[in-house]
C-alpha positions in Angstrom: -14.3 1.5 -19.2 -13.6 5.0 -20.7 -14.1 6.4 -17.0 -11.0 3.5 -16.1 -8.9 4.7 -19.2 -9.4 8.7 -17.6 -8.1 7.7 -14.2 -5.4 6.0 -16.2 -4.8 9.1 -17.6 -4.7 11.2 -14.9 -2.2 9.2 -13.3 0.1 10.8 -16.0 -0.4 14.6 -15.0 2.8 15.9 -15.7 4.3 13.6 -18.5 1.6 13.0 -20.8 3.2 15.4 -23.4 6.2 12.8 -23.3 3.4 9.9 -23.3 2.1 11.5 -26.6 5.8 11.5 -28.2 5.8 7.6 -27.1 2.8 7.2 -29.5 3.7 9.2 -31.9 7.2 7.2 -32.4 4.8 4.0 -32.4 3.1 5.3 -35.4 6.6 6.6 -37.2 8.0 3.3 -36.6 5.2 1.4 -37.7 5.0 3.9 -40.7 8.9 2.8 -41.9 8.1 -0.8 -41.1 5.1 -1.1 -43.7 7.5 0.9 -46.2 9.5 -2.2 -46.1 7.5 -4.2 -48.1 7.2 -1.7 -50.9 10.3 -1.7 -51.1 10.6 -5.3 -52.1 7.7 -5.7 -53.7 9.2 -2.7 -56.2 12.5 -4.6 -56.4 10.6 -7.7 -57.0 8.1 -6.6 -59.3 10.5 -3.7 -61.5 13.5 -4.4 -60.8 13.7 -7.8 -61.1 11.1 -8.3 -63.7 9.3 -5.7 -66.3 6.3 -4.4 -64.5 5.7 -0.8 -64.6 6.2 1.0 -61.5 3.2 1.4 -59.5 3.6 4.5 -57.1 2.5 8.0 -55.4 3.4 10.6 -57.2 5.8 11.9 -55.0 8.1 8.4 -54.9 8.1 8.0 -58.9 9.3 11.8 -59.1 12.4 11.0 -56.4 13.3 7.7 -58.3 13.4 9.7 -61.3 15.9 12.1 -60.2 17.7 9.4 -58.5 18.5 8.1 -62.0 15.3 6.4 -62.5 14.9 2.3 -62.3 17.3 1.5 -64.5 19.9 2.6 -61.5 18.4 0.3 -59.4 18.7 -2.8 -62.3 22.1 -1.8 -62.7 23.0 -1.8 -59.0 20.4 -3.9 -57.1 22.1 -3.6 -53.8 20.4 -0.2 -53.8 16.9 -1.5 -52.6 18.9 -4.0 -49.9 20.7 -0.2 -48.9 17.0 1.6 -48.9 15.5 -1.9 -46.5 18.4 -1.3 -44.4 18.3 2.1 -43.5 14.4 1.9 -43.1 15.2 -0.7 -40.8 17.1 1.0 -38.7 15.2 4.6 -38.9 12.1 1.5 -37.6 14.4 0.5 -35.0 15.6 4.4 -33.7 11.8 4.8 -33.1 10.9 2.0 -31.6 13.9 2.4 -28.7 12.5 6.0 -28.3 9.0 4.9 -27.8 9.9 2.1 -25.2 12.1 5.3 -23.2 9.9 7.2 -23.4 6.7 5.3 -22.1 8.9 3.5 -20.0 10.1 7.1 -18.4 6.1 8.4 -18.1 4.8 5.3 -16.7 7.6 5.1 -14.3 7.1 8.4 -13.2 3.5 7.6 -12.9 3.7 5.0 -10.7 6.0 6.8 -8.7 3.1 9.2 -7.7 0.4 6.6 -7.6 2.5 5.0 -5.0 3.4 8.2 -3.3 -0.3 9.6 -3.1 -1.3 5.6 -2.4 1.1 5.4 1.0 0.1 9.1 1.7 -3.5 8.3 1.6 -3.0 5.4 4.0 -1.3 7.4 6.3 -4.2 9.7 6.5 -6.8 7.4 6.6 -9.0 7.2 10.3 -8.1 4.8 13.0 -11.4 2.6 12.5 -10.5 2.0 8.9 -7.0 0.2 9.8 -8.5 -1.3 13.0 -10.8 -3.3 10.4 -8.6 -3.5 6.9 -6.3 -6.8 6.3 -2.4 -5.8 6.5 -1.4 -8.3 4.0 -4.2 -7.2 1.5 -3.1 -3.9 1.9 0.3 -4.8 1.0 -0.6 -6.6 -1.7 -2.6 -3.6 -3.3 0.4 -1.3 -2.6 2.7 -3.3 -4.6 1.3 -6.2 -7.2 -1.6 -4.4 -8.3 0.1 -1.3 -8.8 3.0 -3.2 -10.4 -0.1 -4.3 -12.8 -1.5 -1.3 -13.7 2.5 0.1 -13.9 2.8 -2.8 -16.5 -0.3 -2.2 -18.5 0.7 1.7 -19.4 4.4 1.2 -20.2 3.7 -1.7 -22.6 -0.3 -2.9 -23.3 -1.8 0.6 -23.4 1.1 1.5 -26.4 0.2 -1.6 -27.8 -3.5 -0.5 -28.1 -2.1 2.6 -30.0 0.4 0.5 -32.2 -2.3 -1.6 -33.3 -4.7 0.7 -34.1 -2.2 2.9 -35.8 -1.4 -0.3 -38.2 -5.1 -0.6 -39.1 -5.1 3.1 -40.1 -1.7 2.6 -42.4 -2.4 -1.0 -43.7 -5.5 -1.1 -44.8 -5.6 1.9 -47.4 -2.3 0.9 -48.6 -3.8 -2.7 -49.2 -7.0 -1.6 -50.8 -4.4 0.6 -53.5 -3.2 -1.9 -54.2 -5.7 -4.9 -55.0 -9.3 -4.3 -52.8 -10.4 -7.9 -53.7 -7.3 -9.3 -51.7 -7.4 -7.0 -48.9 -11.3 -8.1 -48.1 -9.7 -12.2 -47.9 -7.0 -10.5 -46.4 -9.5 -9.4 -43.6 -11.6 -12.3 -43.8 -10.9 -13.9 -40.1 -9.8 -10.7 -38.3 -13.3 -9.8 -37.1 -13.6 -13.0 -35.7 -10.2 -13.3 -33.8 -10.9 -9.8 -32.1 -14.3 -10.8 -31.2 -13.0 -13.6 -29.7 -10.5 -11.6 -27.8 -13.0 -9.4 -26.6 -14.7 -12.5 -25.5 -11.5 -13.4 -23.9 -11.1 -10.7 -22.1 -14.7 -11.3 -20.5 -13.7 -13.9 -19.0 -10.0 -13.5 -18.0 -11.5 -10.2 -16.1 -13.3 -12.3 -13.6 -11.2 -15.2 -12.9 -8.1 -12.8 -12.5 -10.1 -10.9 -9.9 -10.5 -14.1 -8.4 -6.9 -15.1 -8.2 -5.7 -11.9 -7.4 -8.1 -11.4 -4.3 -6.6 -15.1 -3.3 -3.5 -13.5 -3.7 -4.4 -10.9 -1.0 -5.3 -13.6 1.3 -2.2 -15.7 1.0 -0.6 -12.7 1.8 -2.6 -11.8 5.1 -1.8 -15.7 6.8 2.1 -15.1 5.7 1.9 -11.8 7.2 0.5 -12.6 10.3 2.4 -15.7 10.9 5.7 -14.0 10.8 4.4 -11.0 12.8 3.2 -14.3 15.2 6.3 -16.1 15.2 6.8 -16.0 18.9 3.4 -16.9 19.6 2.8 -20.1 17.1 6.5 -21.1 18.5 5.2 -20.9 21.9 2.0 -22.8 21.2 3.9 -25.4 18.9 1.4 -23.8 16.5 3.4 -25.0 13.1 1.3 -27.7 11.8 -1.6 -25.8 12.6 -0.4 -22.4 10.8 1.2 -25.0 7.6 -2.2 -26.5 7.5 -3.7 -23.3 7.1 -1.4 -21.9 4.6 -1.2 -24.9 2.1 -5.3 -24.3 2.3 -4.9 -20.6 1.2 -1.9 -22.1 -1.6 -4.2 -24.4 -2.6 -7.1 -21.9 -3.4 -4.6 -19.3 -5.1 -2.8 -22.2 -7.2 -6.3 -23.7 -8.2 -7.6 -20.4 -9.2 -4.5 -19.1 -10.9 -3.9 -22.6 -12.6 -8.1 -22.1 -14.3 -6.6 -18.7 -15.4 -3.8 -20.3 -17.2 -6.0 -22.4 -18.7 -8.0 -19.9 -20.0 -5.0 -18.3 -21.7 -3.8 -21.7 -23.2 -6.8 -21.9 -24.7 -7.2 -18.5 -26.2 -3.1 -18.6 -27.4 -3.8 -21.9 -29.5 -7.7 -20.9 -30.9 -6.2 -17.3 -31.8 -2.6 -19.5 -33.5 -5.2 -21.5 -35.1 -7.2 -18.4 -36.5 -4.1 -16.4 -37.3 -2.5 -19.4 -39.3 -5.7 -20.2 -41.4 -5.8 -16.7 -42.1 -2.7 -16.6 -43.7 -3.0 -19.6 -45.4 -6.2 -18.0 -47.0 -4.2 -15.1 -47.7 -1.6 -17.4 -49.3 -3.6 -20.3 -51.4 -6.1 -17.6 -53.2 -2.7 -15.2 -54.0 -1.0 -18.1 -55.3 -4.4 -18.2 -57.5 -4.4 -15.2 -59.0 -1.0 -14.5 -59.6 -0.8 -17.9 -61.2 -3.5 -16.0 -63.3 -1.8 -13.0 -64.0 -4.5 -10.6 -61.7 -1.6 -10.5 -59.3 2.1 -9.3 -59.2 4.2 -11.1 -57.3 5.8 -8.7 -55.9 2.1 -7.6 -54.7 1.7 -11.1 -53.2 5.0 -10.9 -51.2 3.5 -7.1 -49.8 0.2 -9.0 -48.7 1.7 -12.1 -47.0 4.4 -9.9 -45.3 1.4 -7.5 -44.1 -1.4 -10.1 -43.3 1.4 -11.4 -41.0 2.2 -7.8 -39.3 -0.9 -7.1 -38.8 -2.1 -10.2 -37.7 0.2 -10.9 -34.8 -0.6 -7.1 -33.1 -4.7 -7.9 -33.4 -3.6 -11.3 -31.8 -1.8 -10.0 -28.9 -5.1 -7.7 -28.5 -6.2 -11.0 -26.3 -3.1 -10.1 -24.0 -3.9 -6.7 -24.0 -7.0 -7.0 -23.0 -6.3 -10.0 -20.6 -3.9 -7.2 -18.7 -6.2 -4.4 -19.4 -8.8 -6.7 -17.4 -6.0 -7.1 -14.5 -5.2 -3.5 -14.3 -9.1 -2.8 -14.4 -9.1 -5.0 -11.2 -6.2 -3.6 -9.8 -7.0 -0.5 -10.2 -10.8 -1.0 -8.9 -8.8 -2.7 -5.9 -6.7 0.8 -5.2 -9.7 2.7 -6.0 -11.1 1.3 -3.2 -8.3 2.6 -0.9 -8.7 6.1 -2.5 -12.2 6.5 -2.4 -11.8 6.1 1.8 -12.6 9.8 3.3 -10.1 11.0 5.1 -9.9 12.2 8.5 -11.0 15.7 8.0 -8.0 18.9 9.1 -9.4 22.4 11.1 -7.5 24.8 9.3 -7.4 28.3 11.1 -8.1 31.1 8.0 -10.1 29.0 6.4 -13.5 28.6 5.8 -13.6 25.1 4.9 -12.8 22.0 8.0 -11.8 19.8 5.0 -8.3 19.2 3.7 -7.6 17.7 0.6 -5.0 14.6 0.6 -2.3 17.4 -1.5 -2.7 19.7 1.7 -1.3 17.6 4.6 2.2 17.8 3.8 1.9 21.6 3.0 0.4 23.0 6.3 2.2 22.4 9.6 2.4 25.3 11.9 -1.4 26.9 11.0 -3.6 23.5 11.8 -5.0 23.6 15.4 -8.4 24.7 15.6 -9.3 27.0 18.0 -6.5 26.0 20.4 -2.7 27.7 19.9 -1.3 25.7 23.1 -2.7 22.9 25.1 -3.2 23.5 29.5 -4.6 20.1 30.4 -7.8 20.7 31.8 -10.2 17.9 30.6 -13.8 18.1 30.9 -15.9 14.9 29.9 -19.8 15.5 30.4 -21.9 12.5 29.7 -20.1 11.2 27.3 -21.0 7.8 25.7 -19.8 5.5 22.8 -20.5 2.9 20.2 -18.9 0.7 17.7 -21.9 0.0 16.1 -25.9 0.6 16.7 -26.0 -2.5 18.7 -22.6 -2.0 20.8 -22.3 0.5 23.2 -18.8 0.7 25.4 -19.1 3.7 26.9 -22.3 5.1 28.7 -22.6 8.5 30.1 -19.3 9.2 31.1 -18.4 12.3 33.7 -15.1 13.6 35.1 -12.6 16.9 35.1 -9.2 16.4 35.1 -7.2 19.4 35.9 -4.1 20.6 34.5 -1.2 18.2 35.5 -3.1 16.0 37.7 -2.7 12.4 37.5 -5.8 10.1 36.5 -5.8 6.5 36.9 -8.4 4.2 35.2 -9.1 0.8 36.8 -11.4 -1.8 35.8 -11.6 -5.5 34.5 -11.0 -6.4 30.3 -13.5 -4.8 28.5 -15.2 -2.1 30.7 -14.2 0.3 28.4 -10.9 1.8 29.7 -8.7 2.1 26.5 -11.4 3.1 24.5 -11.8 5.9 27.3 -8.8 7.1 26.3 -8.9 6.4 22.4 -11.6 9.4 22.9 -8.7 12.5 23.4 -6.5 11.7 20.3 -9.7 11.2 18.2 -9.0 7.8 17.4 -12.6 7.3 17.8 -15.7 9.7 18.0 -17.9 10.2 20.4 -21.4 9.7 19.4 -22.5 11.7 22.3 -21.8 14.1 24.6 -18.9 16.7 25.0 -15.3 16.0 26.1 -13.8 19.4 26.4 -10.1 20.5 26.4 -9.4 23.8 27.9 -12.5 25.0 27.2 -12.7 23.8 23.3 -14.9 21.2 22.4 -12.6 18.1 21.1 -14.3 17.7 17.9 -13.5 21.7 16.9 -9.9 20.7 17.5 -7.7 19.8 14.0 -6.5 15.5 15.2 -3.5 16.0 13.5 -2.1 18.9 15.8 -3.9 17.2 18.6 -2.2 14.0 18.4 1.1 16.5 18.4 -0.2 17.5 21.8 -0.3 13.4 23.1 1.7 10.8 23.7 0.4 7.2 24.1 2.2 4.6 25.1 0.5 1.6 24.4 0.7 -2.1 26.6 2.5 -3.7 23.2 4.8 -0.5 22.0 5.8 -1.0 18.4 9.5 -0.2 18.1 11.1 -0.3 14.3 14.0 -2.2 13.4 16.7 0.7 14.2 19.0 1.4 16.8 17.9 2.2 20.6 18.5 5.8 19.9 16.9 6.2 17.1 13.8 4.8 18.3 13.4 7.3 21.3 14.3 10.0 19.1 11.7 9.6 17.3 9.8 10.9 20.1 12.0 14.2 19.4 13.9 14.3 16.3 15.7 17.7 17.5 16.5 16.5 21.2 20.2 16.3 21.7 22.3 13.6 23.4 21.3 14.9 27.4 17.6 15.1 26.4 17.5 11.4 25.3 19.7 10.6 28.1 16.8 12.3 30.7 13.9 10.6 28.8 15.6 7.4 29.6 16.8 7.9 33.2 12.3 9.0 33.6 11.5 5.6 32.3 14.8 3.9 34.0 15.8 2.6 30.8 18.9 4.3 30.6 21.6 2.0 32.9 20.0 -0.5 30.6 20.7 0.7 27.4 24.5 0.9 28.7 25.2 -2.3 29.7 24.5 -3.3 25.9 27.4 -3.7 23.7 26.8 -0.8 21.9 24.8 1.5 24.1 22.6 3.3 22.4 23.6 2.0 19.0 22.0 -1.1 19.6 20.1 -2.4 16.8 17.0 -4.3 18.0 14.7 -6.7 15.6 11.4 -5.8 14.3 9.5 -4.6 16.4 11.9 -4.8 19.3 11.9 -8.5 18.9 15.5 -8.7 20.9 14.3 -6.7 23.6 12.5 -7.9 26.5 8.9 -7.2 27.1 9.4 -4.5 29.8 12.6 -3.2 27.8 10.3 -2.3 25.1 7.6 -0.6 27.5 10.6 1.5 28.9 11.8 2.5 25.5 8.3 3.4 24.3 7.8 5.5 28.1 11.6 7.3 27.1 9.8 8.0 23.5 7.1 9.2 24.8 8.8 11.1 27.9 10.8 12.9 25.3 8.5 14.2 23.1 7.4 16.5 26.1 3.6 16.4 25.0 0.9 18.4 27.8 -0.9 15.2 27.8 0.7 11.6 28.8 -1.2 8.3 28.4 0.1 5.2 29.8 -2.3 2.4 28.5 -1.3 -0.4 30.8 2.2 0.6 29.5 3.8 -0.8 32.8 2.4 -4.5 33.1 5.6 -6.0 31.6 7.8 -4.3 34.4 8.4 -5.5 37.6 7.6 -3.8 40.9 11.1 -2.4 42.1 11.0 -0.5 38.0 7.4 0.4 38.1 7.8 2.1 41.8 11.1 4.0 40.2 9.1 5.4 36.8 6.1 6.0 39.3 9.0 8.1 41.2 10.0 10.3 38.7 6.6 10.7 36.9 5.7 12.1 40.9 9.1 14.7 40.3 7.1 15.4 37.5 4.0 16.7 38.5 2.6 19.6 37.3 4.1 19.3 33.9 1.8 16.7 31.9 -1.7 15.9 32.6 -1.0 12.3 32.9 -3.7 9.0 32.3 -2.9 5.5 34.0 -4.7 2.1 32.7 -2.8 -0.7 35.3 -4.0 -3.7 37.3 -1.5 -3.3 39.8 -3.3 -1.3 42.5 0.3 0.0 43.9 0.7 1.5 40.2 -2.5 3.6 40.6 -2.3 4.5 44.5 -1.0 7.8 44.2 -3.4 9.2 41.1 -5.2 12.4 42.1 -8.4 11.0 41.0 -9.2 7.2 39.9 -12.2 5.9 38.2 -13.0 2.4 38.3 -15.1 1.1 35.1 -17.2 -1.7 35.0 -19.3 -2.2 31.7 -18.7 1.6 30.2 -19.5 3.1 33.3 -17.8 5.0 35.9 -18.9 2.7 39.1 -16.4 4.4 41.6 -13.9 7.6 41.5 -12.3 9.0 44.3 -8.4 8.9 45.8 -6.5 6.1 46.9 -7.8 6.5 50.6 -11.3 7.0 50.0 -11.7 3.5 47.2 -10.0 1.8 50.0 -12.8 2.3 52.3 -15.7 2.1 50.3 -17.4 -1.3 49.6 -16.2 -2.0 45.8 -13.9 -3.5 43.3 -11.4 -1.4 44.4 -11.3 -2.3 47.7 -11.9 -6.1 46.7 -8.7 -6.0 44.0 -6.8 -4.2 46.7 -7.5 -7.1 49.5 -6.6 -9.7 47.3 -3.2 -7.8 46.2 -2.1 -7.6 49.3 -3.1 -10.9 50.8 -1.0 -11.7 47.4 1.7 -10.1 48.7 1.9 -11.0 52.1 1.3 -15.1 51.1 4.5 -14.2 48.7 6.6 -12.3 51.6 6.2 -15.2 53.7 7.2 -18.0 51.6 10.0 -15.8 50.6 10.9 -15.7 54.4 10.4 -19.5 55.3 12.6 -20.0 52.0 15.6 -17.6 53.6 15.1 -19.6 57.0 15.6 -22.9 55.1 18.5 -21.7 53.3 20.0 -20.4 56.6 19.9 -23.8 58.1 20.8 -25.6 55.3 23.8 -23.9 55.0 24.8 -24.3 58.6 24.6 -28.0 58.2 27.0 -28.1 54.9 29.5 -26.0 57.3 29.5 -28.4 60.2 
């Protein structure tokens, strides 16, 4: 718990001085608002009636040069003055702790959330290829909204209360310790039973809020789906399955409710028989002259502030438990290693999350500019112990040459490629890039040094423009123009209403399926990277556009050493080298020409295309012929 409560505290690097000032105007205000009832209790017991004045020192001496309490018999609206302004300097100090925790804790979060989102973003490919979207969502915004909630307000409120222990209970014991000790008779019991309470609260909020996180995966990943469950007429399916997930968070969330009905009426139960207590045995011994009454009014009036503070220690520690869980929940995020930086002048390979927004230009290894000569030497891969994918894989690519990777779902072709950004690591072997070693080369410059583009491109919801530029956020106008005449994009793009300017959905919902591959080609074509990889980027294009983009990648040979996944042999036909995979391994490599006449998959794909073609060319033909003659006959 005290190691929570330091991460807590770390969290408010920066504005824990201000924190501090928070608690400090908790204990002023609490200070004024137990001065209260000394003040009535002194108009009660001498001004009203005859009792000597029972005071420190320091207060007798000031009421004495005030005129003494004959002033105040005289002119008893005094004491209603003196509550009043006590009141109000209560009040001035309460406002300026809640804007100042308020300010801290804001600013906290602000950072959390900050080094949270940067953390993510820096995170390896295998962790997000395994983690839930909709969990990490909900970890990004309702558990830090907890923990946000528990420093501005519940983590004051442990300081308030303790700070009224430390006031009350010497004041009480001045002023009659048999009554403070029936005073404090039930107290120990209601804060063991929050304790207890917050036992048990922990767990079933852990529960709730990890049902939570899956409610939110299915909602995610329905509206992601939306196309594909309306496709499939997939509703009732995808309703069934959410009410299950609704049912599990309400049932859970309605036993933690449960457990906080019962602890509010227990702890209203405890808190009233305390003050009855309080009230039945002061009746008792003022009625016997051991107690003033003024004294009895000071009692009641405190047994009732400081009951309600130990009371709400059940919600404090009921929220304590669910930022405890939150933060556990984030810690888990933050405790991921992240993918480790090459940093040239430095002795150390490993960044620190603070360092990859500060170094741009100086991360790149041992490389200052990437050729495009690509050497893999037996190079194999695994998931897991029990999964290999890849199995002794050889080939050099040279600079600017185009590659083309054939082979059916599964043999291992767009992991192949996963390989050069570092998505993945290769468990053995030695991929080399101009000579380096991959893995002595920093991923994030790299990945500066690649473009992908993938079979399903992810566009964002912003204009056409702005999604290529982000491929090149300095290219000008004619740059994203060229881009887009490369991937033949660009007359399409214009016969939209607004060009350029058009705003498609999330993730390019509005476009078509080969639109998107074009735009995310034009990205990539614009970002001018020494390395291209098209991962089955033109399946979703028809032949006519795939023979144009082919065209003008041709135009530009020599200037990116380019990849090609594709099942359409005519897509691959005029790579400089193409490797056929079948179960991780390289079963055939050669050009065009030479597959063609060797005995293989190839060879078999490439007979059945064109027997595919030629079956479709004729049909076509006999359908012409038909429409020939049927429209002779409408003319006669």
């Amino acid at each position: 718990m005290i190691k929570k409560f330091k991460i807590l505290w770390s969290f408010l690097e920066g504005k824990k001085i201000q924190y501090i000032a928070a608690i400090t105007a908790v204990a002023i205000a609490t200070l004024f608002s137990y001065s209260i009832p000394l003040v009535i209790r002194f108009t009660i017991d001498s001004v009203i009636g005859d009792k000597p004045l029972s005071a420190p020192f320091f207060i007798i001496s000031a009421i004495n040069k005030l005129g003494g309490i004959e002033l105040f018999q005289k002119k008893i609206w005094i004491s209603g003055l003196v509550i009043i302004i006590l009141t109000l300097i209560q009040g001035l100090f309460t406002y300026l702790q809640g804007r100042w925790a308020s300010k801290s804790s804001e600013s906290a979060i602000k950072k959390l959330r900050e080094k949270l989102y940067n953390h993510l973003q820096h995170l390896p490919f295998t962790y997000h290829s395994k983690a839930k979207t909709g969990d990490l969502i909900q970890r990004c915004t309702s558990d830090v909204e907890t923990i946000r909630r528990f420093i501005s307000v519940q983590f004051v409120s442990i300081g308030r209360t303790l700070i009224m222990i430390i006031i009350v209970l010497p004041i009480m014991l001045s002023l009659n310790a048999k009554m403070t000790l029936v005073s404090m008779l039930i107290i120990p019991i209601i804060f063991f039973f929050a304790v207890i309470f917050f036992l048990k609260v922990k767990a079933a909020f852990k529960l709730s809020d990890e049902s939570d996180g899956e409610l939110s995966t299915v909602l995610q990943e329905n509206l992601s789906g939306i196309r594909v469950v309306r496709a499939f007429a997939r509703q009732s399916f995808e309703t069934d399955k959410f009410n299950e997930k609704n049912v599990n968070y309400r049932n859970l969330t309605y036993r933690l409710i449960v457990l906080l009905a019962w602890y509010w009426s227990i702890s209203d139960l405890l808190c009233l028989t305390q003050i009855a207590i309080v009230l039945i045995f002061g009746s008792y011994l003022a009625a016997n002259g051991i107690l003033s009454l003024g004294t009895l009014v000071v009692f009641i009036t405190y047994v009732g502030l400081l009951l309600w503070p130990i009371r709400q220690m059940g919600r404090v520690l009921t929220d304590m438990g669910k930022a405890f869980v939150s933060l556990d929940r984030i810690k888990m995020i933050l405790d991921e290693p992240l993918e480790e930086r090459i940093l040239n002048n430095h002795n150390s390979p490993t960044l620190l999350l603070d360092d990859y927004s500060n170094h741009k230009g100086d991360i790149n290894g041992k490389l200052n500019k990437v050729i495009g000569d690509i050497v893999f030497d037996n190079v194999s891969f695994k998931y897991n112990e029990n999964i290999p994918v890849l199995n002794n894989i050889s080939f050099h690519v040279k600079p600017g040459q185009i590659i083309a990777l054939l082979g059916q779902t599964g043999s291992g072709k767009s992991t192949l490629v996963n390989l050069l950004p570092r998505l993945y690591e290769y468990t053995e072997g030695s991929i080399k890039i101009d000579g380096v070693e991959l893995n002595e080369i920093d991923r994030y410059w790299l990945r500066k040094q690649i473009s992908i583009i993938l079979q399903e491109p992810f566009l964002y919801s912003r204009t056409i423009m702005e999604n290529i530029k982000m491929g090149g956020s300095h290219a000008d106008e004619n740059e994203i123009h060229n881009a887009a005449n490369v991937a033949v994009v660009h007359d399409v793009i214009l016969d939209f209403d607004n060009g350029y300017e058009t705003l498609v959905g999330e993730k390019g919902v509005t476009l078509s399926g080969g639109q998107k591959q074009r735009v995310a080609i034009a990205r990539a074509i614009l970002q001018n990277s020494p390395i291209l990889i098209f991962d089955d980027s033109f399946s979703a294009v028809d032949t006519e556009t795939d023979l144009k983009i082919r065209k003008t990648l041709k135009e530009r040979h020599g200037r990116a050493t380019t990849f090609i996944i594709a099942h359409r042999i005519t897509t691959l036909s005029q790579a400089d080298l193409i490797l056929v995979m079948d179960d991780g391994k390289i079963k055939q490599s050669g050009s065009h020409n030479e597959l063609i006449k060797q005995d293989g998959l190839y060879s078999r794909i490439w007979n059945i295309q064109n027997e595919l073609e030629e079956d479709i060319a004729i049909e076509l033909t006999k359908d012409d012929v038909n429409d020939i003659k049927t429209e002779i006959l409408k003319r006669r």
